[in-house]
N, C-alpha and C positions, 0 to 999 in steps of 0.2 A: 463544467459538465461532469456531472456523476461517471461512476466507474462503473461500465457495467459487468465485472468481476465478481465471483462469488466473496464472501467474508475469507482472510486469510488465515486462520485460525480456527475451524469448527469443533467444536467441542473444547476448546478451551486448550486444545493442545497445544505444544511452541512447536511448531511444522514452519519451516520454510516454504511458502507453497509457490505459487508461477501470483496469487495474485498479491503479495507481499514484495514482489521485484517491479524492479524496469525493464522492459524487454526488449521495447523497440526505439528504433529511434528516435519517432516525433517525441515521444514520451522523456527521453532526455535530453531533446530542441527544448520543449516545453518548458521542464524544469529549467535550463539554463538560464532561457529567455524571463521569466518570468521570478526565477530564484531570487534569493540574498545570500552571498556568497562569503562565508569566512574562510581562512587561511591559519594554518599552523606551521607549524616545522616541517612535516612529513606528508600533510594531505591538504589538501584542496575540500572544502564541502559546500554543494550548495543546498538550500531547502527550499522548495517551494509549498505555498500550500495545496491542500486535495482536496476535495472533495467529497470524496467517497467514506471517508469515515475510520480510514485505519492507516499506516501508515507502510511505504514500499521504500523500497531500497535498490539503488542501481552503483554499478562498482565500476570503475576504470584503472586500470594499473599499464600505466607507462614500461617501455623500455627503461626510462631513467632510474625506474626503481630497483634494476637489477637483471637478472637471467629472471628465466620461466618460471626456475624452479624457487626463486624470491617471491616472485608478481604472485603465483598461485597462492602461496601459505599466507602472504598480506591478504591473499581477497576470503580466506577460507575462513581465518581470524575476525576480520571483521562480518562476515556471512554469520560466524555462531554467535559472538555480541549481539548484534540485531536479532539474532532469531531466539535467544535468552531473553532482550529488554522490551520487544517490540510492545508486548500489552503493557507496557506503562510511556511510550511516545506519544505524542497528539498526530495526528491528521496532518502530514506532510511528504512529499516526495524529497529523498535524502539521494543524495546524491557525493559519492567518494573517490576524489582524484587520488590515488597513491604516486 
């Protein structure tokens, strides 16, 4: 099912915008359910694919990973990566366990 979101990215800018995330929660049911899920040292990822044409990003940071004030600069770090690389990703819903 298409996304009926506007393009995340107009004019070519690197914006983080609301339709480049995950927001809700069916939307990371979905991804989980339907993802492929790899595993590193420090994070969890799964990918599902989209539809819509551009790719979104949704973030989780555990207690395990630390105090607040840890979970926040893991999720702010990986928020500027994606929103530097996003125009060269294909068409998937990214999904990051910290």
């Amino acid at each position: 099912m298409p996304c009926p979101c506007p393009e995340p990215n107009p004019k070519g800018t690197a914006r983080f915008t609301k339709a480049a995330r995950l927001r809700h929660r069916q939307e990371f049911l979905r991804a989980q359910a339907q993802g492929k899920r790899f595993h590193t040292r420090h994070f969890g990822v799964t990918l599902a694919p989209m539809a819509a044409g551009h790719p979104r990003l949704g973030l989780v940071a555990t207690r395990r990973m630390g105090k607040a004030v840890q979970r926040n600069r893991v999720k702010r770090l990986l928020r500027e990566f994606f929103r530097r690389h996003q125009t060269g990703l294909p068409a998937f819903d990214l999904v990051i366990m910290a």
